[in-house]
C-alpha positions in Angstrom: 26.1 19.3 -5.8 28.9 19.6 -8.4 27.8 21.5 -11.9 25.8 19.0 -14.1 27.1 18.1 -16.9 24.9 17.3 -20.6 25.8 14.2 -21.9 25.4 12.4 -24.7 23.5 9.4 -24.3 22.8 6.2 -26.4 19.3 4.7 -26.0 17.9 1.7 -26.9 14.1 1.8 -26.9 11.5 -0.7 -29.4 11.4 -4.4 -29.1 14.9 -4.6 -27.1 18.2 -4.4 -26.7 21.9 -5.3 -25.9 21.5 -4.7 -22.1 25.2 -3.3 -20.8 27.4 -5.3 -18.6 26.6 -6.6 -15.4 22.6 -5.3 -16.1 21.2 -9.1 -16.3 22.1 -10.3 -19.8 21.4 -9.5 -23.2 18.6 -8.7 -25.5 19.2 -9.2 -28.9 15.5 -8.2 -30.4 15.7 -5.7 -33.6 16.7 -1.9 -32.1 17.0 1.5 -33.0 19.3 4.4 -31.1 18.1 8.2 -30.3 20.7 10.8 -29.6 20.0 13.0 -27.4 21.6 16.1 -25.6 20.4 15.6 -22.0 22.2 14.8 -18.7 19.9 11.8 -17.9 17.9 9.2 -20.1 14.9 9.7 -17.3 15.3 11.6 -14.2 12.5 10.0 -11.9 11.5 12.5 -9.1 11.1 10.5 -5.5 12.6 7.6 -4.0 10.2 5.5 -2.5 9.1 2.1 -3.5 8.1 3.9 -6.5 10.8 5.5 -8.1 13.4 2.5 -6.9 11.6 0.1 -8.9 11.5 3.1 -12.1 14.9 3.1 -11.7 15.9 -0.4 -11.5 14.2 -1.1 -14.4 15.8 2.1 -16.3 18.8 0.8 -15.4 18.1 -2.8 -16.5 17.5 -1.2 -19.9 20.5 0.1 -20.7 19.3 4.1 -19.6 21.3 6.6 -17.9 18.7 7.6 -14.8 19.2 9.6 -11.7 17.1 9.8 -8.7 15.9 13.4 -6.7 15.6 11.8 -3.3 14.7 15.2 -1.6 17.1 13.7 1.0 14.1 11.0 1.8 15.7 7.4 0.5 13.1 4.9 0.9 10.0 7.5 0.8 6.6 6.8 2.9 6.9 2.9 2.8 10.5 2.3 4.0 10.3 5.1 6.7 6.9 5.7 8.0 4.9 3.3 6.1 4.9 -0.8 5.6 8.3 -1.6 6.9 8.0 0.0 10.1 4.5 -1.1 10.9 5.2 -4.6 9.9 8.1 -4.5 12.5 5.7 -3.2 15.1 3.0 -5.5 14.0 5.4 -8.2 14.1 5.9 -7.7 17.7 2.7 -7.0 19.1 1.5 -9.7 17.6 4.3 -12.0 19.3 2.8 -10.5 22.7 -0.7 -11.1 21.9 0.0 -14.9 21.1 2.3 -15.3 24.2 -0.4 -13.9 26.7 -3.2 -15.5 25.4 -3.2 -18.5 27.7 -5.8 -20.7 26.2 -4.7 -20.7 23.3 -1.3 -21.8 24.8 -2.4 -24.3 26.8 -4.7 -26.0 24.1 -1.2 -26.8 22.6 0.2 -28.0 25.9 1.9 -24.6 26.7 1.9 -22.6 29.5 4.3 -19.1 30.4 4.5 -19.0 34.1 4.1 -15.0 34.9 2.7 -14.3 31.4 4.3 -12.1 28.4 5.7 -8.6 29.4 7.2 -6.2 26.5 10.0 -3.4 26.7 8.6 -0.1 24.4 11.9 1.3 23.8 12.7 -2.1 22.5 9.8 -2.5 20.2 10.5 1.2 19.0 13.9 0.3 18.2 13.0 -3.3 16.3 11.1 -1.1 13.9 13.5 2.0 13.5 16.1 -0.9 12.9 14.1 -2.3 10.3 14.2 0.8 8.7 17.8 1.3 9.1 18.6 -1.9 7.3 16.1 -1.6 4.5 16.7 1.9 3.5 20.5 1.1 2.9 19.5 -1.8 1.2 17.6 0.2 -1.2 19.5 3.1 -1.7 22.9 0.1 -2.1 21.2 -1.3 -5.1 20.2 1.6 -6.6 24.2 2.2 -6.0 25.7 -0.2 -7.7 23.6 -0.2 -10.5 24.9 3.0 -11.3 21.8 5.3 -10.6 22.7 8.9 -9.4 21.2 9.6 -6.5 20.7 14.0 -6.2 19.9 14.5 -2.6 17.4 17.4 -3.5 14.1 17.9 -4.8 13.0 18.4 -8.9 10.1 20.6 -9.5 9.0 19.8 -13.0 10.0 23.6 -14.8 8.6 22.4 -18.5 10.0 20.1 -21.0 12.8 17.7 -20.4 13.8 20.1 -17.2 13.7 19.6 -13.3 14.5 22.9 -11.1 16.6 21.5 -8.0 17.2 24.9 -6.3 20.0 27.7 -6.0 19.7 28.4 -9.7 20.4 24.3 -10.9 18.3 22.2 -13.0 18.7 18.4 -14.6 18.0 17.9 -17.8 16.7 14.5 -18.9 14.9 12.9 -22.1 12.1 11.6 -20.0 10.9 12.5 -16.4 9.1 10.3 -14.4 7.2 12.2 -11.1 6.8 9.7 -8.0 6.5 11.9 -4.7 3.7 9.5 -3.1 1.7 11.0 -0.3 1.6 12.4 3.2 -1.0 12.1 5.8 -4.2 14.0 5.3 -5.7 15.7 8.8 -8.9 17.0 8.2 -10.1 20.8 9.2 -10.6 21.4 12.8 -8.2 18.8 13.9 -5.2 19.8 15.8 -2.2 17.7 15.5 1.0 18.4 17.9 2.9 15.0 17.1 2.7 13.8 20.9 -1.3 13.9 21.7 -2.8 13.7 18.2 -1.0 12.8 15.6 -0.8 10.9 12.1 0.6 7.3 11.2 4.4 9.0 10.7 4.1 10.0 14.6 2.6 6.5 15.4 5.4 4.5 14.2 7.8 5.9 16.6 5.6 4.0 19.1 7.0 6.7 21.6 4.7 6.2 24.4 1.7 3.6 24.2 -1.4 5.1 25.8 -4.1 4.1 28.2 -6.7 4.9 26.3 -6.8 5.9 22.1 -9.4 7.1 19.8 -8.4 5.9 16.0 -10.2 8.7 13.7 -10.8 6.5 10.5 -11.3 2.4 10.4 -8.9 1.9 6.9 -6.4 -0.1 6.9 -3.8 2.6 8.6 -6.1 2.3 12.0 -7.0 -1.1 11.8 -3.7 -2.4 12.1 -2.8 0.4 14.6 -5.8 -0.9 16.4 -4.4 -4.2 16.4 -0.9 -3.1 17.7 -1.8 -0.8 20.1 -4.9 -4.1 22.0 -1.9 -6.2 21.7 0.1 -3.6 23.5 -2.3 -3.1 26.1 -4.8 -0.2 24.9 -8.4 0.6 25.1 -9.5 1.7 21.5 -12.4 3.4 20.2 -12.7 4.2 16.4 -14.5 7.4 15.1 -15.5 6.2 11.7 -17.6 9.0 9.2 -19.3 6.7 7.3 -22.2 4.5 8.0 -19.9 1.5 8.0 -16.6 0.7 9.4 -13.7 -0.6 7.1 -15.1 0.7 4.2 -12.2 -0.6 2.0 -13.6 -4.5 2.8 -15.9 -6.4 1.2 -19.3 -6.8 3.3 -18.9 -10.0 4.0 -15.2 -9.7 5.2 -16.2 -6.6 7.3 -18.6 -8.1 8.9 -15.8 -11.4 9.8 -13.5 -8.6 10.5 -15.1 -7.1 13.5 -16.1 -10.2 15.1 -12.4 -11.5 15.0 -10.2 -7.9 15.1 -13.0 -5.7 17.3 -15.0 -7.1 19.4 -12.7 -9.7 21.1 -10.7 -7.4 21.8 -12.9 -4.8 23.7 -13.1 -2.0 20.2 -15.7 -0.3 20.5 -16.8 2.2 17.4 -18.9 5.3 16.2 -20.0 4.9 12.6 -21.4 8.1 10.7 -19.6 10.9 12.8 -17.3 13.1 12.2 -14.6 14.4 14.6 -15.3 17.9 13.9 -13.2 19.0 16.2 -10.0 17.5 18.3 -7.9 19.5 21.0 -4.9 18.4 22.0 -4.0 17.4 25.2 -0.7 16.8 27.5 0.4 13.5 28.4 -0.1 13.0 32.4 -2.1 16.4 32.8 -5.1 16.7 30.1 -6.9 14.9 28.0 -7.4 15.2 24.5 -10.9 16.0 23.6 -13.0 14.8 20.6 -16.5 16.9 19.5 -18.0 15.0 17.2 -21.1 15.7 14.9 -23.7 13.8 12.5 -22.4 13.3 9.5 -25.0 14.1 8.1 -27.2 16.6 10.0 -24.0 18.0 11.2 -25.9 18.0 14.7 -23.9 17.3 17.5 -23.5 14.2 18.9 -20.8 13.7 21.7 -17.9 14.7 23.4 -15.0 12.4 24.0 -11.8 12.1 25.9 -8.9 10.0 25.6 -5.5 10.2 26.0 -4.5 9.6 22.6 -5.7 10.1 18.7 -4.5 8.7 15.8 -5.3 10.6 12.7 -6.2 7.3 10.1 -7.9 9.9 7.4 -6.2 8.9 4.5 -3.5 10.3 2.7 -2.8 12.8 0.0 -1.3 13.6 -2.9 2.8 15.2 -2.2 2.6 17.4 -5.4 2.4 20.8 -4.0 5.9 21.3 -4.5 6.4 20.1 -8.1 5.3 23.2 -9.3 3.1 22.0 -12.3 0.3 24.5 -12.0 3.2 27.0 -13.3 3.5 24.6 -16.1 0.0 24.8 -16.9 -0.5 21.7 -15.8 -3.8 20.8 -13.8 -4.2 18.3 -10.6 -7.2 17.5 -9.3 -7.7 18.1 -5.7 -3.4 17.7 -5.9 -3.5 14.3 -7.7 -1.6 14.9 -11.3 -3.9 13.1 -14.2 -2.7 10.1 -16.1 -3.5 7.7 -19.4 -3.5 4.4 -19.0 0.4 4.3 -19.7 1.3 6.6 -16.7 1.9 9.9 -19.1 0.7 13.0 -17.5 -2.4 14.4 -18.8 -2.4 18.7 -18.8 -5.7 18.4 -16.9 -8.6 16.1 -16.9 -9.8 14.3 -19.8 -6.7 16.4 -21.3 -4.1 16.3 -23.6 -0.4 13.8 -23.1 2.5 15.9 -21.6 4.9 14.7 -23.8 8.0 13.0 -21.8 6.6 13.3 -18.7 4.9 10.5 -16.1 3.3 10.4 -12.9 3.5 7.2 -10.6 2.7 6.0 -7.2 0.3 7.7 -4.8 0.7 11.5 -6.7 -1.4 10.1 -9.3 -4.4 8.5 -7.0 -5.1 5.6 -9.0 -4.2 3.2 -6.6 -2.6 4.0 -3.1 -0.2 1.0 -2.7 3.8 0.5 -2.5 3.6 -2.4 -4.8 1.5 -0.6 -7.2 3.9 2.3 -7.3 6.6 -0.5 -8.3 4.4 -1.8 -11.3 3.7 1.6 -12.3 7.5 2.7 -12.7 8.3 -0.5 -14.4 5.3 0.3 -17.2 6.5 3.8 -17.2 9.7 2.1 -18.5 8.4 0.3 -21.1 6.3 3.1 -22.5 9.4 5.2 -22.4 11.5 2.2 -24.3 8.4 2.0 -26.6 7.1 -1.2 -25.6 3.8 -0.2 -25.6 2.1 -1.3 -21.4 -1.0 -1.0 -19.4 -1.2 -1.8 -15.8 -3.9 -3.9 -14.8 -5.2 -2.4 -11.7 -7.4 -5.1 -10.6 -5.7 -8.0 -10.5 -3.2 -5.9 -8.0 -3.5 -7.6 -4.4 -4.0 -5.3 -1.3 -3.6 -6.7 2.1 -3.9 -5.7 5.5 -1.9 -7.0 8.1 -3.4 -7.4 11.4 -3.8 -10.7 13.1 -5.2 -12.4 11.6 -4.7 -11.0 8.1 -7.0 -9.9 5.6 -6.2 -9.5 2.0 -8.1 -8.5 -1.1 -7.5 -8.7 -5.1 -10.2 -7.5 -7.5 -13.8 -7.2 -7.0 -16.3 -6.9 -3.5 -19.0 -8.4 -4.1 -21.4 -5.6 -4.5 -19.5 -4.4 -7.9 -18.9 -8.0 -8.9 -22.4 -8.0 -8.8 -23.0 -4.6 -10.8 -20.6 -6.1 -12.9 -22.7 -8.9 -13.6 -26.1 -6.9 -14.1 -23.9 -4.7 -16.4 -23.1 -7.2 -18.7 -25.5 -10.1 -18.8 -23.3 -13.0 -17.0 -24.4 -15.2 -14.1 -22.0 -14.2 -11.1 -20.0 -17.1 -9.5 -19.6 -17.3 -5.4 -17.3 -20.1 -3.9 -16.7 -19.8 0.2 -13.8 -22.3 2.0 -13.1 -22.1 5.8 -9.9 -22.2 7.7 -11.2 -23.9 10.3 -11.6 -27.3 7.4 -7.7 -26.6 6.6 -5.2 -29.2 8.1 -2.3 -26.7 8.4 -4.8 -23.9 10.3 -5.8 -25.8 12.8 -2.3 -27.2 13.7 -1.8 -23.7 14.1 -5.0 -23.1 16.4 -5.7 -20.5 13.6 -8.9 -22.0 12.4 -10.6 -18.6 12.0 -11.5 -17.5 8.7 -12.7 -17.9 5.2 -11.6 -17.2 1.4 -14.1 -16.2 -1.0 -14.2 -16.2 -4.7 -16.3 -14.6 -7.4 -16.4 -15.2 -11.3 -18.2 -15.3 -14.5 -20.0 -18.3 -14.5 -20.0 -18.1 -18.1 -16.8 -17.3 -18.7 -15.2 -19.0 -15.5 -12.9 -15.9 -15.2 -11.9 -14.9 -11.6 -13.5 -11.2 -10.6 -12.0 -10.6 -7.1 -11.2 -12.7 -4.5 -11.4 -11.9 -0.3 -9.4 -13.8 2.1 -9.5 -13.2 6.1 -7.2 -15.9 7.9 -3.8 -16.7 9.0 -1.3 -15.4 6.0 -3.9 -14.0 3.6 -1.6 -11.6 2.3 0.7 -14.8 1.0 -2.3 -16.6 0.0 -3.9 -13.6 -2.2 -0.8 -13.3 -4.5 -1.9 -16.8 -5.9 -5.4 -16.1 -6.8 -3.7 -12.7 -8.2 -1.7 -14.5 -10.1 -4.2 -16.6 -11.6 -6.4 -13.4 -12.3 -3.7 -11.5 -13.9 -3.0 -14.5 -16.4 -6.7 -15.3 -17.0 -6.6 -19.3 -15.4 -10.1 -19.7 -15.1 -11.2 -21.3 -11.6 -11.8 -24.9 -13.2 -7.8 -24.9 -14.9 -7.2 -23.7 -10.9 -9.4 -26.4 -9.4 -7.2 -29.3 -11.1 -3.7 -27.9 -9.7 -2.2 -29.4 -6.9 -1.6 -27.6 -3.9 1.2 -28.9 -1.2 -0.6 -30.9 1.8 -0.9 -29.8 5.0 -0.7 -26.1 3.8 -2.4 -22.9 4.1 -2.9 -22.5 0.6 -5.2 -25.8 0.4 -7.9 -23.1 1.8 -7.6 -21.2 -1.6 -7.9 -25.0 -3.5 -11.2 -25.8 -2.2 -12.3 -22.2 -2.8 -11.1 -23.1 -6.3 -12.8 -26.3 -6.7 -16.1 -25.6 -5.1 -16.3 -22.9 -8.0 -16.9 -25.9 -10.3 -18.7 -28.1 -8.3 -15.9 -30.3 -7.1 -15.1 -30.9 -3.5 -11.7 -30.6 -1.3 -13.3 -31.8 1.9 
């Protein structure tokens, strides 16, 4: 990297400003300028979905910014994350819909010999996918003028990033977006080929006989749902007393009768893998000891030929060297305020000019939440004063068929309501009373929405059925802008469509009816 050079830099940053040529237009709200003798406006540390959207926003304000990559364009979500399991989702699911012959033939269709798939073909649809989004992202970063440094910042106090071989970057404001990497608990033995984590999974190298899934999140159940479509036998190994722990009850409960049990999943709740050996493809088996959770007794030995490690994921800090700084994580995840500013510890004090975004701060482990958080890192920085709201961000999980999820389960909705003295709302529509799903022969599932009675203010919403991550971003929406459900229940939804579903959940908040 060529000697870095301190610039001086203009910056807008209040209630607007002139935005420079070929950024989007102008601003011409009141302004003030800070001078500064930095080499960047914000230096944002990462480049996954995170620090992309941190940067294009920077940039859309008029400031200098550069990006440390650490050589890894894209980060967890472009190249071991959501695009490539949506590529092999995508897939698998076009081979569980083409050899399920019933379902076929109650459309009049009928595939003489069946569906067969080529692996090495699936493998490359996803690395593909990859390919093409990663240049896309680093392109617009590009030609928006953001310097991309191929190397890794460690925070080394104020206003400084330590790149290595004796280098630093200088910028007015840093913004810290490493995300995450896959945790493995203690006792289990990864060697990438046997056992491994999601980033082995993806490369869909091989597709085994027979696969244990440690963990029923949302990283195993859609591996669970590619590797049944594929052909597997898979068992899940879940430590707590329920599987998909991140669901609402009443979801979970849908979820397993439409994503487990038809497809032959069978499960262990309240274990833990204490132990897992590797084995070798064609010659041993891996093996699986597994104890109470919580006697610790022993419980059972299992073989397979496969394990996915689904236990989560955390924090990528290790290497940003703020304990030097006398800065204190938590169990690796770096402290924030409400406005994404690093905290020197819990309950602590603001770093000034530093922020922490994405997974690395633990809030909320989700690509698009990363996004929102860089954005409102912006506008703090510009001094447009922002707050995320965290629970009117969607979350989705994309197996087939989908399920998706935007505020509050039902048990805190309810704790909610005890809390504070309000009646809690429940409305319940069905896909199978939906014109659009049963063209489909997708008449499986329900949406479900909670609010304040009093209030008619939308708490969470739960949605299991074809395309319920599309359909959640409208009750989202709604949430985020405070619509109450009856405003919602007099909108007018496209006929025959999917999103009719989320109208009569609207309308039978309020007592009206859709069917």
């Amino acid at each position: 990297m060529k000697a870095i050079v301190s610039v001086l830099s203009v910056v807008a940053t209040v209630d607007g400003l002139v935005a420079p040529s070929g950024l989007g237009g102008t601003r011409t709200k009141r302004r003030w300028i800070a001078m500064h003798d930095f080499d960047y406006d914000v230096a944002i540390v990462g480049c996954g979905v995170g620090g992309h959207g941190a940067a294009l926003h920077a940039r859309a304000m008029g400031l200098k910014t550069c990006v440390l990559s650490g050589g890894d364009v894209g980060g967890t979500c472009v190249n071991r994350g959501c695009v490539p399991s949506k590529a092999l989702l995508a897939a698998s699911g076009r081979v569980r819909e083409m050899s399920d012959e019933s379902h076929l033939a109650s459309m009049g269709i009928s595939l003489p010999g069946g569906a067969t798939y080529d692996r090495e073909g699936v493998a490359a649809h996803a690395a593909q996918l990859v390919a093409k989004v990663r240049g896309g992202l680093e392109g617009s970063l590009q030609r928006l003028g953001v310097d991309i440094i191929p190397k890794f910042g460690a925070y080394h106090g104020p206003n400084t990033l330590d790149v290595g071989g004796g280098e630093r970057v200088t910028a007015r404001d840093i913004i810290l977006a490493p995300g995450s990497v896959p945790f493995v608990p203690p006792g289990v033995e990864v060697d990438g080929e046997t056992v491994y984590t999601s980033d082995e999974a993806l490369l869909l190298d091989h597709v085994p006989e027979y696969v244990a899934i440690i963990g029923s999140g949302i990283i195993g159940l859609e591996f669970s749902d590619v590797y049944t479509a594929l052909g597997s036998e898979v068992t899940f190994i879940e430590a707590l007393d329920k599987l998909m722990p991140a669901f609402d009850r009443e979801i979970a409960r849908l979820a397993e009768r439409l994503l487990l049990t038809p497809r032959g999943i069978d499960y262990r709740t309240g274990v833990f893998a204490s132990k897992v050996t590797a084995g070798k493809r064609g010659e041993r088996p891996v093996i699986i000891e597994t104890i109470d959770a919580k006697t610790k007794e022993p419980v059972e030995t299992i073989e397979v030929d496969a394990c996915l490690v689904a236990t989560g994921r955390v924090a990528n800090t290790k290497k940003l060297g703020l304990d030097q700084a006398g800065i204190e994580t938590v169990r690796g995840v770096v402290q924030v305020d409400d406005r994404m500013r690093v905290l020197d510890g819990p309950d602590g004090d603001v770093v000034p000019h530093l922020y922490c975004i994405g997974d690395a701060n633990g809030i909320q482990m989700l690509a698009h939440t990363a996004s929102t958080q860089g954005i409102s890192a912006i506008e703090n920085i510009c001094g447009r004063d922002n707050v995320v709201d965290h629970e009117s961000i969607p979350g989705a999980c994309f197996t087939h068929p989908e399920v998706a999820q935007v505020g509050l389960d039902e048990e805190a909705a309810k704790a909610r309501a005890d809390e504070h003295g309000f009646e809690l709302g429940k409305a319940v529509s069905h896909f199978r009373a939906n014109s659009k799903a049963l063209a489909e022969g997708e008449g499986e599932g329900i949406v479900k929405v909670l609010f304040n009675k009093d209030t008619e203010q939308i708490l969470g919403a739960h949605i299991i059925g074809m395309h319920a991550a599309d359909l959640i971003q409208e009750v989202a929406n709604a949430k985020k802008a405070g619509t109450s459900v009856r405003d919602l229940a007099f909108t007018t939804h496209t006929h025959p469509t999917l999103s009719e579903v989320v109208d009569a959940a609207f309308k039978e908040c309020v007592g009206m009816f859709a069917h």
